[in-house]
N, CA and C atoms of all chains as a GROMACS GRO file, in nm:
protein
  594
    1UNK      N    1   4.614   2.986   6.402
    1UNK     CA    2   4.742   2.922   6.428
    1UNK      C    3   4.816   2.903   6.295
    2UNK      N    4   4.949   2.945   6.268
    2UNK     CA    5   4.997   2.934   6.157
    2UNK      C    6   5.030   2.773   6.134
    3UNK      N    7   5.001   2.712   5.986
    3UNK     CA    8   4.995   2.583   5.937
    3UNK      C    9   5.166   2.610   5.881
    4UNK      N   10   5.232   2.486   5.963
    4UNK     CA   11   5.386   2.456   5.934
    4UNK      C   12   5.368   2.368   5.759
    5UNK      N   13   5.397   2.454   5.663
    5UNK     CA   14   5.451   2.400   5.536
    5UNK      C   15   5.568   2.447   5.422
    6UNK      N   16   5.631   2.383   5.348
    6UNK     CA   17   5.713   2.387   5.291
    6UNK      C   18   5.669   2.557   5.217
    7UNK      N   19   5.836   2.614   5.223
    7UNK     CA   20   5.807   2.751   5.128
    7UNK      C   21   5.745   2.737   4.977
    8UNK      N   22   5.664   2.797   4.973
    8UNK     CA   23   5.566   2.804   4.891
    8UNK      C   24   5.641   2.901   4.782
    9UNK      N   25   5.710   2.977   4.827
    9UNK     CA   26   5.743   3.108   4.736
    9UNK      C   27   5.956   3.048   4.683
   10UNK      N   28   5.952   2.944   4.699
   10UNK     CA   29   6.107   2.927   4.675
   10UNK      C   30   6.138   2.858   4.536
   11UNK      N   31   6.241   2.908   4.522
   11UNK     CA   32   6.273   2.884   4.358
   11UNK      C   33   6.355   2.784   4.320
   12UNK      N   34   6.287   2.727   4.205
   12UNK     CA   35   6.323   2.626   4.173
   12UNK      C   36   6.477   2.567   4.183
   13UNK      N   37   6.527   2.444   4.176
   13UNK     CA   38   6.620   2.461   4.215
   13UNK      C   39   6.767   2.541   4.099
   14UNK      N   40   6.885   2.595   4.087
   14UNK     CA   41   6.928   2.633   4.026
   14UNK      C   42   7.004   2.555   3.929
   15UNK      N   43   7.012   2.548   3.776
   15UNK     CA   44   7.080   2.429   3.647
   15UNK      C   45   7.165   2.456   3.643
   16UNK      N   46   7.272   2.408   3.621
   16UNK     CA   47   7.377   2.454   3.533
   16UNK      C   48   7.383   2.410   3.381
   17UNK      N   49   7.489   2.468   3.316
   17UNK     CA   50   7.419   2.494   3.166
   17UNK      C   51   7.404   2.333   3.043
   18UNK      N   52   7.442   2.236   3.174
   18UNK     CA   53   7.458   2.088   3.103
   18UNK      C   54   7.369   2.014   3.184
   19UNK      N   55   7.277   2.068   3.259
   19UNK     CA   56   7.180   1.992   3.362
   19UNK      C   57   7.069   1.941   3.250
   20UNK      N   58   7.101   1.783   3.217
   20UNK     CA   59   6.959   1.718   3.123
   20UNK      C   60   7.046   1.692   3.032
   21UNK      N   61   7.164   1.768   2.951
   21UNK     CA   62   7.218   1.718   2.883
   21UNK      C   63   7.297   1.599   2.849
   22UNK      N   64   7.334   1.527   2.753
   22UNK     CA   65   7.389   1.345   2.769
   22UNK      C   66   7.518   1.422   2.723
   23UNK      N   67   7.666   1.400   2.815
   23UNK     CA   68   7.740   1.432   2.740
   23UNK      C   69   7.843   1.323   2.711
   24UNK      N   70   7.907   1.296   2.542
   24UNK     CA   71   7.945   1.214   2.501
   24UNK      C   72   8.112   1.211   2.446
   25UNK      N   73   8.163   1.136   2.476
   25UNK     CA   74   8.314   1.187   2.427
   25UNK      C   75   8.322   1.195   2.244
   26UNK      N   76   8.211   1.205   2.213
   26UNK     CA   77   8.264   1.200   2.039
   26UNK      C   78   8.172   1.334   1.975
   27UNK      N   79   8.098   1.411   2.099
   27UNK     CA   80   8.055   1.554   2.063
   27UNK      C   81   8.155   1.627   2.067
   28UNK      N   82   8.252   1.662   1.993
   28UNK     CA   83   8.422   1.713   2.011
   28UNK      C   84   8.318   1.858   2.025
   29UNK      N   85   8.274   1.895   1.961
   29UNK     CA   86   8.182   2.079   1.972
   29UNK      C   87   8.188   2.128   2.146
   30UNK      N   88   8.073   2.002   2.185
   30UNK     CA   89   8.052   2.068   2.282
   30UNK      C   90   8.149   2.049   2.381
   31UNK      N   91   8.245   1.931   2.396
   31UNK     CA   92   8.360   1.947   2.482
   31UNK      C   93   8.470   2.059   2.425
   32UNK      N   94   8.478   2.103   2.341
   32UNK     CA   95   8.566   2.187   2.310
   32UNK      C   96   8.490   2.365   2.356
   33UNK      N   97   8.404   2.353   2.376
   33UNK     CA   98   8.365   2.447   2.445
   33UNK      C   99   8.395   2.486   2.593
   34UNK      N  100   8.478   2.362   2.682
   34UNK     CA  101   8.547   2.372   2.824
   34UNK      C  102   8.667   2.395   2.807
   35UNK      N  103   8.672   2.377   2.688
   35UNK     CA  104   8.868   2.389   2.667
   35UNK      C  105   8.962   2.518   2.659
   36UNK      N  106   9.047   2.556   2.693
   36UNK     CA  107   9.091   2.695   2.650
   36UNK      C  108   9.127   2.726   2.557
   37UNK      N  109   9.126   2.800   2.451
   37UNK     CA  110   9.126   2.818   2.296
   37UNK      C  111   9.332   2.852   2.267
   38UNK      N  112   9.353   2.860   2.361
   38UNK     CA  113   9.546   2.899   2.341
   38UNK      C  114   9.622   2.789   2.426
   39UNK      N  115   9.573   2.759   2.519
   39UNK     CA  116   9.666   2.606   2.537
   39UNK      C  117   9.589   2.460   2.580
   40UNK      N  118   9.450   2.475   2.542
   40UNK     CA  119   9.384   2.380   2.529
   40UNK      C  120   9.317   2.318   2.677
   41UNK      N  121   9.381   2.369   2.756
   41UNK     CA  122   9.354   2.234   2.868
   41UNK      C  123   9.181   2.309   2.965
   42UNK      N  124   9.152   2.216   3.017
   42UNK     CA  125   9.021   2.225   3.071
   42UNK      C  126   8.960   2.307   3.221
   43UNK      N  127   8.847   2.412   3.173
   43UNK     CA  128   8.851   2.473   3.263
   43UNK      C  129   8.842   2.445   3.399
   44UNK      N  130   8.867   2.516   3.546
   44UNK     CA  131   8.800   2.419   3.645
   44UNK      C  132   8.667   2.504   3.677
   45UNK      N  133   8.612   2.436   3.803
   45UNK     CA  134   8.433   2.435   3.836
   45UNK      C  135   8.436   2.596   3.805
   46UNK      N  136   8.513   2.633   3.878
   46UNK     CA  137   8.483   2.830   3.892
   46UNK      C  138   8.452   2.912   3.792
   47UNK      N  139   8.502   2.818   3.665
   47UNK     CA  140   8.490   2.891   3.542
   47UNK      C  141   8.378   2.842   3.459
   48UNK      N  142   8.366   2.712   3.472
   48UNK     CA  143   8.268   2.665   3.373
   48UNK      C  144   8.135   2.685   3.443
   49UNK      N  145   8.101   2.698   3.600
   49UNK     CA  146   7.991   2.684   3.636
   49UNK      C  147   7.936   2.540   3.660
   50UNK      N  148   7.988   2.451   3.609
   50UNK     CA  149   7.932   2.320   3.604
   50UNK      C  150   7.873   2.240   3.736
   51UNK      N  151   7.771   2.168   3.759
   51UNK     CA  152   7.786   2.113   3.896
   51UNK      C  153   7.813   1.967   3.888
   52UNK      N  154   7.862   1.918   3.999
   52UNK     CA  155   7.974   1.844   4.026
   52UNK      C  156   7.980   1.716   3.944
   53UNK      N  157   7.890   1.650   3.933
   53UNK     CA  158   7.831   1.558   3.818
   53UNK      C  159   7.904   1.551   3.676
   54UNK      N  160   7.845   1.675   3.640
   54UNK     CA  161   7.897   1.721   3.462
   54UNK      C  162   8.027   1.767   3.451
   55UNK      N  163   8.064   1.834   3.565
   55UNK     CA  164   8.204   1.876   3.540
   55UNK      C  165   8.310   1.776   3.539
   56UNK      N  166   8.302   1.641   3.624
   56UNK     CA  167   8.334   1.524   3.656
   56UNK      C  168   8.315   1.423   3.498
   57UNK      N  169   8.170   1.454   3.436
   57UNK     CA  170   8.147   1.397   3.321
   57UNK      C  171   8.233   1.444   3.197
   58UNK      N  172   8.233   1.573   3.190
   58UNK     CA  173   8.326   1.656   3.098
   58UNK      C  174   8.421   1.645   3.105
   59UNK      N  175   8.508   1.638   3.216
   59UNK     CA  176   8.652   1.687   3.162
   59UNK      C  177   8.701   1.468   3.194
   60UNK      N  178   8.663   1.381   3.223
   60UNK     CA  179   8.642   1.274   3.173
   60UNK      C  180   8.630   1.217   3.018
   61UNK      N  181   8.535   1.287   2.949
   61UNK     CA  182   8.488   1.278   2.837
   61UNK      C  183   8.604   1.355   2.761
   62UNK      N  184   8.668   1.468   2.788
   62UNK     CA  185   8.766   1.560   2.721
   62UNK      C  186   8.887   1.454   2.714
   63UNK      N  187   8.902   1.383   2.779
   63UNK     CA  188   9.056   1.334   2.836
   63UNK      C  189   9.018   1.200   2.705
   64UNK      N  190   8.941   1.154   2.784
   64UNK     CA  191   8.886   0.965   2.653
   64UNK      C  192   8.894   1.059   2.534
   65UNK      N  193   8.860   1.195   2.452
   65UNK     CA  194   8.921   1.243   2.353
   65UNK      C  195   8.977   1.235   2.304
   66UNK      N  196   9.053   1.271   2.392
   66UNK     CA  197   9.263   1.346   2.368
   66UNK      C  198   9.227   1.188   2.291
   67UNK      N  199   9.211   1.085   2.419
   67UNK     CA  200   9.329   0.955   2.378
   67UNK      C  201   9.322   0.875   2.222
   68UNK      N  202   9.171   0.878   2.233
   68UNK     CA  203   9.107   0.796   2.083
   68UNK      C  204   9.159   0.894   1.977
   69UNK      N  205   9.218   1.006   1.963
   69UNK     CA  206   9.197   1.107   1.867
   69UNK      C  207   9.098   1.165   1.825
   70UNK      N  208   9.005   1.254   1.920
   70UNK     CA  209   8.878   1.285   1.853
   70UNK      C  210   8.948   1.462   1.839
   71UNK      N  211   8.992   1.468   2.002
   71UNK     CA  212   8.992   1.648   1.965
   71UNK      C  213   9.168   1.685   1.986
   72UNK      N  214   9.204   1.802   1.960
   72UNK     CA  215   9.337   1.803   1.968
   72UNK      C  216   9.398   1.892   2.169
   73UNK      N  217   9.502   1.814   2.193
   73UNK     CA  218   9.533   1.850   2.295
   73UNK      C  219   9.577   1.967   2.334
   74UNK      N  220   9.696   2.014   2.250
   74UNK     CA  221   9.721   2.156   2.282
   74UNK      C  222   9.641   2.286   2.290
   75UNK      N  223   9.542   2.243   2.210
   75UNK     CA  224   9.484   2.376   2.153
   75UNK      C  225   9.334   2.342   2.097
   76UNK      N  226   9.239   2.441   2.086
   76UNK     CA  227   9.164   2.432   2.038
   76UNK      C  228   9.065   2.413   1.924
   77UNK      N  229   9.032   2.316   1.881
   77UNK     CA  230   9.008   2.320   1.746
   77UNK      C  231   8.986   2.459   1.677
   78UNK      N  232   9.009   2.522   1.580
   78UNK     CA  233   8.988   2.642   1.520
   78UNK      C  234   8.858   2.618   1.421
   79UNK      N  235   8.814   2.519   1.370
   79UNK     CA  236   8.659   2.529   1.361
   79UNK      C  237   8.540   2.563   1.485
   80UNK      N  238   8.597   2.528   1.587
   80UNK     CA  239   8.514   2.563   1.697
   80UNK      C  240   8.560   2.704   1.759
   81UNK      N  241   8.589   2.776   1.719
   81UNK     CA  242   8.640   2.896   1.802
   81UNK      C  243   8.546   2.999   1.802
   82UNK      N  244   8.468   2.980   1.734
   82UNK     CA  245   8.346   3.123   1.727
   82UNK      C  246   8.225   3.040   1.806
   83UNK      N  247   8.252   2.956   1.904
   83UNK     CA  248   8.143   2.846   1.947
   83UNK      C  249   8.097   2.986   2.070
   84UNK      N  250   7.938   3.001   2.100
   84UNK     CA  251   7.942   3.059   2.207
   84UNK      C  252   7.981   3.024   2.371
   85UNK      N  253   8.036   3.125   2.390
   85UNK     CA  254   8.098   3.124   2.539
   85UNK      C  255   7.986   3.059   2.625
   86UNK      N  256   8.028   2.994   2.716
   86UNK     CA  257   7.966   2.920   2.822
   86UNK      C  258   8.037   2.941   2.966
   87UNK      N  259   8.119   2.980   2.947
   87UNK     CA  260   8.224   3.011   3.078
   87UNK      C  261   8.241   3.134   3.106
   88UNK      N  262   8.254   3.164   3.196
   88UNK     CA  263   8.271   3.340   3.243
   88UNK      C  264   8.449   3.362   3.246
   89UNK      N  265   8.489   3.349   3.150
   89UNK     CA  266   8.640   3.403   3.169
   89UNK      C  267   8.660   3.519   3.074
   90UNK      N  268   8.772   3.558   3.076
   90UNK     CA  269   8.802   3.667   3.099
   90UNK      C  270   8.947   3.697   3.016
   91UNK      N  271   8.971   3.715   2.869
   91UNK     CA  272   9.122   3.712   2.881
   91UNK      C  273   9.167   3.851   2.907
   92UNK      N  274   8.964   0.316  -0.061
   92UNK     CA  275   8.836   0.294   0.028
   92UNK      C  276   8.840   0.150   0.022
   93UNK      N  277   8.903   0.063  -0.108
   93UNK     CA  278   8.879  -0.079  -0.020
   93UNK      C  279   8.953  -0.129   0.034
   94UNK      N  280   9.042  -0.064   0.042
   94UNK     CA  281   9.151  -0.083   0.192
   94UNK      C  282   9.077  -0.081   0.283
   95UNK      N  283   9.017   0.051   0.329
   95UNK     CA  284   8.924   0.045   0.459
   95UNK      C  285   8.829  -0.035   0.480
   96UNK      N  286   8.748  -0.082   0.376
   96UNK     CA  287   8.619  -0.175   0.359
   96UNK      C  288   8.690  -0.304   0.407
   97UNK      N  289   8.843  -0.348   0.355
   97UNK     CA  290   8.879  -0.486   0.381
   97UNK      C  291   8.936  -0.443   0.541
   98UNK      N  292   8.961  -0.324   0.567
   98UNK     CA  293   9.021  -0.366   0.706
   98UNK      C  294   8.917  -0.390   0.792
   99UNK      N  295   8.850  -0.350   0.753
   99UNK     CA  296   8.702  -0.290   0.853
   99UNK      C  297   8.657  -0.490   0.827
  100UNK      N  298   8.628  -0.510   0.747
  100UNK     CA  299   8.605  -0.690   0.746
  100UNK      C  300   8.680  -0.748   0.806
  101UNK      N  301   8.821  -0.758   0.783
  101UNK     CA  302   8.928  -0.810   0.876
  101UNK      C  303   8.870  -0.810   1.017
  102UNK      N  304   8.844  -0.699   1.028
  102UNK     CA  305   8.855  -0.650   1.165
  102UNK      C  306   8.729  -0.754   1.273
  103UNK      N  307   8.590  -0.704   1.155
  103UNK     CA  308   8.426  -0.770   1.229
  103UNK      C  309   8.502  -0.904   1.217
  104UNK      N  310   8.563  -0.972   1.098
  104UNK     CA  311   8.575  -1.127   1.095
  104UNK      C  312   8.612  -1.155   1.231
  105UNK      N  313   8.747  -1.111   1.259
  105UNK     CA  314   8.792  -1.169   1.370
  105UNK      C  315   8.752  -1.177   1.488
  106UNK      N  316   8.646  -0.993   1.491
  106UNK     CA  317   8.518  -1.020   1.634
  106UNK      C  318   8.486  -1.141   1.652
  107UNK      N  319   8.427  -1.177   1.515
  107UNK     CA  320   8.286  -1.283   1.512
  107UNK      C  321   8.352  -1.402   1.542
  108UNK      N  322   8.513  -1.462   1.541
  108UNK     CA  323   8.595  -1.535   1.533
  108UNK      C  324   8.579  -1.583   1.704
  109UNK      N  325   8.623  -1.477   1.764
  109UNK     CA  326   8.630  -1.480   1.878
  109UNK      C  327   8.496  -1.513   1.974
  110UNK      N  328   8.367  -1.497   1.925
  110UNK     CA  329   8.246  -1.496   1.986
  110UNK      C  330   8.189  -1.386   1.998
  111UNK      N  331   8.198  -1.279   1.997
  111UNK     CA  332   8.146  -1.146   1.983
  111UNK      C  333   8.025  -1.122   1.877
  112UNK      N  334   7.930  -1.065   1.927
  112UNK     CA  335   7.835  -1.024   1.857
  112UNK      C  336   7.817  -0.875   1.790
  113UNK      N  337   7.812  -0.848   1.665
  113UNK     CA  338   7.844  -0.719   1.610
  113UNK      C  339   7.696  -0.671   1.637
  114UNK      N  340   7.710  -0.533   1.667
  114UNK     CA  341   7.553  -0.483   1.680
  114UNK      C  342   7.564  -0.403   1.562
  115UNK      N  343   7.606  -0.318   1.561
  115UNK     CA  344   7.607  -0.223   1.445
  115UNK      C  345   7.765  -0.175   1.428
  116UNK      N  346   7.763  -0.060   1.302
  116UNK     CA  347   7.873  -0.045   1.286
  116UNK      C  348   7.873   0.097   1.219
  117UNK      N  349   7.919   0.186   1.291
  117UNK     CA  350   7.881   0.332   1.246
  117UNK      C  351   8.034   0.382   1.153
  118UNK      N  352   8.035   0.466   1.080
  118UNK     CA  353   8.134   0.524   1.008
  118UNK      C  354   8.082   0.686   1.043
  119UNK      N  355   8.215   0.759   1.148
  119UNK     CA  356   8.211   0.856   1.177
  119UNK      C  357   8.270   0.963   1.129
  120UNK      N  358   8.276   0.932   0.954
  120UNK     CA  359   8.384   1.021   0.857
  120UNK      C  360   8.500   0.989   0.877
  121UNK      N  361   8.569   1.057   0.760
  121UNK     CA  362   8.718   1.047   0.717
  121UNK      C  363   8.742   1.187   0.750
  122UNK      N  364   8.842   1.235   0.859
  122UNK     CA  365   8.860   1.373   0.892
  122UNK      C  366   9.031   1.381   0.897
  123UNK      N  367   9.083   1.513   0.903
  123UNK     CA  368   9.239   1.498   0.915
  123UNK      C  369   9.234   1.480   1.076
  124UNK      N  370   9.316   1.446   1.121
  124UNK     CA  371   9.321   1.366   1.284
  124UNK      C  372   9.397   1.529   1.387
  125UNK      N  373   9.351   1.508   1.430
  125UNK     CA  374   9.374   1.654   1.555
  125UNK      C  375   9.524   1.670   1.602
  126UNK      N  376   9.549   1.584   1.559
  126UNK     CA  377   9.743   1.550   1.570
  126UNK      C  378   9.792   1.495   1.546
  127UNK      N  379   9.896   1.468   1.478
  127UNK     CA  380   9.986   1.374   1.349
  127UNK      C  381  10.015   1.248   1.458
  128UNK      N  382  10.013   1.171   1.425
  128UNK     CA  383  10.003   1.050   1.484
  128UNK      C  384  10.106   0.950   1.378
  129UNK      N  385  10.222   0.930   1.493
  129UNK     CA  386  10.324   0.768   1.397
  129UNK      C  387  10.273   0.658   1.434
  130UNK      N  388  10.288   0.583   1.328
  130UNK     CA  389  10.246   0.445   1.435
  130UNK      C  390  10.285   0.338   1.282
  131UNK      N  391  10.323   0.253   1.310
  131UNK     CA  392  10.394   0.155   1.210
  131UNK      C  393  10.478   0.205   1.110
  132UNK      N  394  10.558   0.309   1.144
  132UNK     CA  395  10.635   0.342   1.086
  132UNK      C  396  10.625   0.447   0.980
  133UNK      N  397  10.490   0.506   0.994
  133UNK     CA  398  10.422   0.646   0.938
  133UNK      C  399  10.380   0.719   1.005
  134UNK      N  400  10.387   0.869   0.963
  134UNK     CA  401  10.337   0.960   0.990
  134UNK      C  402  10.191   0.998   0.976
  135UNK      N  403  10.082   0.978   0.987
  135UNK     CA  404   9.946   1.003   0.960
  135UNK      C  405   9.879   1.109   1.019
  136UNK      N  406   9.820   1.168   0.888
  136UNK     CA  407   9.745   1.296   0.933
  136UNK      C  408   9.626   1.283   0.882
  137UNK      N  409   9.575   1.213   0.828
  137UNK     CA  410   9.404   1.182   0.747
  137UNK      C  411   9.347   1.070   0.799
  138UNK      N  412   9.255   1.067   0.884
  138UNK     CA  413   9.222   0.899   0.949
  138UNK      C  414   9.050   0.883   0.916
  139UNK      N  415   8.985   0.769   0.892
  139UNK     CA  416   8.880   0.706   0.923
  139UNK      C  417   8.843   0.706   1.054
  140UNK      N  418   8.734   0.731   1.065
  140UNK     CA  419   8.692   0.711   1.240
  140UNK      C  420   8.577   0.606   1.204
  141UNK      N  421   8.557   0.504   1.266
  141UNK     CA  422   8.473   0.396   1.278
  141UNK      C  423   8.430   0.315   1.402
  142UNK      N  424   8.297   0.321   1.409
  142UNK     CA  425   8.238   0.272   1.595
  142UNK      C  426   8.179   0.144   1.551
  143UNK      N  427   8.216   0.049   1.612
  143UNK     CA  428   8.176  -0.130   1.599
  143UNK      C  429   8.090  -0.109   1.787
  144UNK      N  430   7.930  -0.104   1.755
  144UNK     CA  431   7.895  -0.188   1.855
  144UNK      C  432   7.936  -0.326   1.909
  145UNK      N  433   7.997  -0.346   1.971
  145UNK     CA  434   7.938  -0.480   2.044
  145UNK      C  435   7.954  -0.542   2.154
  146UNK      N  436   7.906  -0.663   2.128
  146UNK     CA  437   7.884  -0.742   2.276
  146UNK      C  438   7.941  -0.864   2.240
  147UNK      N  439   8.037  -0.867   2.377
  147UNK     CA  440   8.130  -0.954   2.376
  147UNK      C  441   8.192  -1.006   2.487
  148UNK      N  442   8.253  -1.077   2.531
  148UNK     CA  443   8.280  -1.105   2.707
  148UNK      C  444   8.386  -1.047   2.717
  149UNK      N  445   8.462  -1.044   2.859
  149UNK     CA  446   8.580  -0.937   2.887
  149UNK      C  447   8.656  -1.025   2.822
  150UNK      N  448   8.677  -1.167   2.831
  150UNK     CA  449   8.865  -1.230   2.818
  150UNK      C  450   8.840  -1.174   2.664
  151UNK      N  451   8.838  -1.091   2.595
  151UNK     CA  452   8.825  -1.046   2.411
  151UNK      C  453   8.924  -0.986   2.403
  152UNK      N  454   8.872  -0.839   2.518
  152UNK     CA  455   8.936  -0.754   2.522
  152UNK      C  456   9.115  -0.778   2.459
  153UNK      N  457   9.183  -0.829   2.546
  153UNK     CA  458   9.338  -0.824   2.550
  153UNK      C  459   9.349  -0.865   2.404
  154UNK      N  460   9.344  -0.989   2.386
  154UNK     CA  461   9.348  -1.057   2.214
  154UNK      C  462   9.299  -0.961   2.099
  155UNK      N  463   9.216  -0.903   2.136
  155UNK     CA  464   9.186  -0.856   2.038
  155UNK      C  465   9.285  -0.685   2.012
  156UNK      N  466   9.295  -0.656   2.113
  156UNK     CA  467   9.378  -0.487   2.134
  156UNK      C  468   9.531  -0.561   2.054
  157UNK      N  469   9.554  -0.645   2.085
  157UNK     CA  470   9.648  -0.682   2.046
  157UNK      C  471   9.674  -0.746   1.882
  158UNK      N  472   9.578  -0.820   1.830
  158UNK     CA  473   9.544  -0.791   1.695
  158UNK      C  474   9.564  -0.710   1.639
  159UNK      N  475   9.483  -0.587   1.683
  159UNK     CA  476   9.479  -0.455   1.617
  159UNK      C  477   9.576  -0.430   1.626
  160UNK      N  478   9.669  -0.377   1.704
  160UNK     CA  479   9.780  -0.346   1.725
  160UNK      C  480   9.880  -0.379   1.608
  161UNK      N  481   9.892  -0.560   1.596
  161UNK     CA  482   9.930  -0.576   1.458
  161UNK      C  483   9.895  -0.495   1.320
  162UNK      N  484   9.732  -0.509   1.316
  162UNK     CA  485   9.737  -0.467   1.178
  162UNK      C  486   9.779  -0.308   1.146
  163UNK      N  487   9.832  -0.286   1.011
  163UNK     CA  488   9.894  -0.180   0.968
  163UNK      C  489   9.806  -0.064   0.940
  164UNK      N  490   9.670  -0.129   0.945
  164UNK     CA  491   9.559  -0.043   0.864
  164UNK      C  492   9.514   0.060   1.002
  165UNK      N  493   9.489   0.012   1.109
  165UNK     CA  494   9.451   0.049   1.215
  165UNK      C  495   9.601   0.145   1.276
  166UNK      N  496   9.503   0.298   1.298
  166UNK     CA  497   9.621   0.392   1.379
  166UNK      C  498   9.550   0.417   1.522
  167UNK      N  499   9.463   0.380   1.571
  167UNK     CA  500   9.458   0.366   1.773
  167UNK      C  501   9.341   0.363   1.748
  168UNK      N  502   9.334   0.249   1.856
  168UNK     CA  503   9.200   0.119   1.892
  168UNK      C  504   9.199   0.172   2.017
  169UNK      N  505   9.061   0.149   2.055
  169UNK     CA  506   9.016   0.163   2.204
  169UNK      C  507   8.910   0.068   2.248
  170UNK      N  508   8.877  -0.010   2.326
  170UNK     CA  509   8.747  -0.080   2.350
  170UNK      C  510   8.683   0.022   2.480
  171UNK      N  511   8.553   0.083   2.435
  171UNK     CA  512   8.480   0.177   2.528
  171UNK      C  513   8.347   0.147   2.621
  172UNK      N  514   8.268   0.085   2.707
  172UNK     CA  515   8.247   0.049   2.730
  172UNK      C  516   8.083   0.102   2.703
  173UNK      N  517   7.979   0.047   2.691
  173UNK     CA  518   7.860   0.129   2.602
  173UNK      C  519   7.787   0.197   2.711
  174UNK      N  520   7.780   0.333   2.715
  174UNK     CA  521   7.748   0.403   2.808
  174UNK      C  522   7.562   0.402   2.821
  175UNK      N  523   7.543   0.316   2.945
  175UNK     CA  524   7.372   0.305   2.954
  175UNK      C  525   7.289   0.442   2.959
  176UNK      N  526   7.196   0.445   2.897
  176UNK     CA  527   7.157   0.536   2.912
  176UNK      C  528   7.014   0.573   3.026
  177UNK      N  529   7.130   0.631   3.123
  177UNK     CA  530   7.047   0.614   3.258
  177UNK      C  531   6.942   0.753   3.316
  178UNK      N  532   6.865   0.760   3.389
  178UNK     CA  533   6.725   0.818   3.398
  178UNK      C  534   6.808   0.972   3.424
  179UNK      N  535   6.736   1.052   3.349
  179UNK     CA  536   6.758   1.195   3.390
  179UNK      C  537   6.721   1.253   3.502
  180UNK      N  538   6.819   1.226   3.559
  180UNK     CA  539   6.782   1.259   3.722
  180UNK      C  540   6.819   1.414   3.753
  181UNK      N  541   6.897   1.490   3.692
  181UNK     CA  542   6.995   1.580   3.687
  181UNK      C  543   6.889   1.732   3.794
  182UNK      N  544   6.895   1.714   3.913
  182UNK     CA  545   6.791   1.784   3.999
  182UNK      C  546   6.826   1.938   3.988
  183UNK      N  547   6.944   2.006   3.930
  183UNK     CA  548   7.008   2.119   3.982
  183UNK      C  549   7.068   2.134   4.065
  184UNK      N  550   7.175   2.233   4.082
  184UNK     CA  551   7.266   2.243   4.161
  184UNK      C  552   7.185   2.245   4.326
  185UNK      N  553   7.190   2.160   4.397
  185UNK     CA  554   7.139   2.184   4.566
  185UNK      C  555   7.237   2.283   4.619
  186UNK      N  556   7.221   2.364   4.663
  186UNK     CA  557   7.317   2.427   4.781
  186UNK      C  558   7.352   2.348   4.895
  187UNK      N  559   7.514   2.321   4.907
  187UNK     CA  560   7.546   2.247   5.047
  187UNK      C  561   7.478   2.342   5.134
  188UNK      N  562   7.445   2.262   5.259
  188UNK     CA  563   7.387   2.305   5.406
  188UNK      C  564   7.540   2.335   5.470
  189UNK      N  565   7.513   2.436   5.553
  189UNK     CA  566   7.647   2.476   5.661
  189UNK      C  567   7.674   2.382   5.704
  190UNK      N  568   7.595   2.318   5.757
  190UNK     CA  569   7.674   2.167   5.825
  190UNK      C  570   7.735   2.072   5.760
  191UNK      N  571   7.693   2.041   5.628
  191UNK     CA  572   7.742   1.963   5.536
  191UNK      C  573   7.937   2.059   5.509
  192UNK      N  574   7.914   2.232   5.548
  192UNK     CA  575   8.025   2.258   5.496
  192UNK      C  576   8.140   2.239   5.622
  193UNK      N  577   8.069   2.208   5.706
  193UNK     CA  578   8.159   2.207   5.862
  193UNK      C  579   8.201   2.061   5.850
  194UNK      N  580   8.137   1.954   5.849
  194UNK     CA  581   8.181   1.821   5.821
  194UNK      C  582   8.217   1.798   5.727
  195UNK      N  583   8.239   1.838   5.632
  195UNK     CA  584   8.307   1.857   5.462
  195UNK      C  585   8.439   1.766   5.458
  196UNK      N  586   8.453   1.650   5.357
  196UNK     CA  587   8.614   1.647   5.334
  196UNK      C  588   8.654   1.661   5.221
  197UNK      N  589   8.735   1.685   5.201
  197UNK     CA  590   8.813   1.714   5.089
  197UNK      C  591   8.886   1.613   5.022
  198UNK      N  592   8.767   1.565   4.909
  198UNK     CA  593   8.814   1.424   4.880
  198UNK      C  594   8.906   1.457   4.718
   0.00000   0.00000   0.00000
């Protein structure tokens, strides 16, 4: 008689690339990594991959930025521009 | 720099004035500021960044934003609220269930 149990063979569940990570509004690096490098403003879910949590945490954290003066609004910091891609876009 | 050292005293004095307890007090560099910023009647492009732990009751808040506000030394105050650092729960993305996408709202 087959024994009813959980799939044995199923995979773990899937991260996205900030799953575990603490994210903080005064890491300007890694929020400037959601940002668009020519008019600054923040990617949405489709692009960054993020799940719903972090993406909610990030572009939160991007905005308390702007306001305190940590990162710049229009545009992207140009020390961070060679940061690796995390987003699947496309220019 | 002892401009900044006295504002930065100014500043804890009047915490401690009020009842506030200083926890620490971080200095997050002197960087040029991400966008020219006026404010008392200057243009500023070179700022101090400085993080004052503390603990303090809400009625602070207003009196004190407003202090700052006065002083000349200070170009934008924020009171942030200290983010707990809560259990890493972070499970991975679940896939919604069809049913979850049929009863779905769009909040």
């Amino acid at each position: 008689q087959p024994v009813q149990m959980e799939n044995p063979y199923k995979d773990p569940p899937k991260r996205c690339v900030l799953c575990g990570i603490n994210v903080d509004y005064k890491n300007v690096q890694l929020l400037s990594q959601f940002v668009s490098p020519y008019t600054g403003s923040i990617y949405g879910r489709h692009i960054t991959g993020l799940c719903n949590k972090k993406q909610k945490e990030i572009s939160k954290a991007i905005k308390r930025a702007h306001v305190v003066g940590f990162m710049p609004v229009m545009f992207k910091n140009p020390q961070f521009l060679t940061d690796p891609n995390l987003c699947n876009i496309k220019y | 720099k002892p401009e900044t050292a006295a504002a930065l005293k100014r500043t804890v004095e009047a915490l401690m004035e009020r009842g506030a307890i200083v926890r620490n007090l971080e200095n997050l560099g002197e960087r040029s500021l991400p966008y020219k910023i006026s404010k008392h009647k200057e243009r500023h492009k070179r700022g101090g960044y400085f993080l004052i732990d503390v603990e303090a009751p809400p009625s602070i808040v207003s009196p004190m934003m407003d202090h700052l506000g006065r002083d000349i030394d200070v170009i934008r105050r924020a009171f942030i609220k200290r983010p707990v650092a809560k259990a890493e729960e972070c499970g991975g993305i679940i896939p919604a269930s069809p049913e979850d996408k049929l009863t779905a709202r769009k909040n």
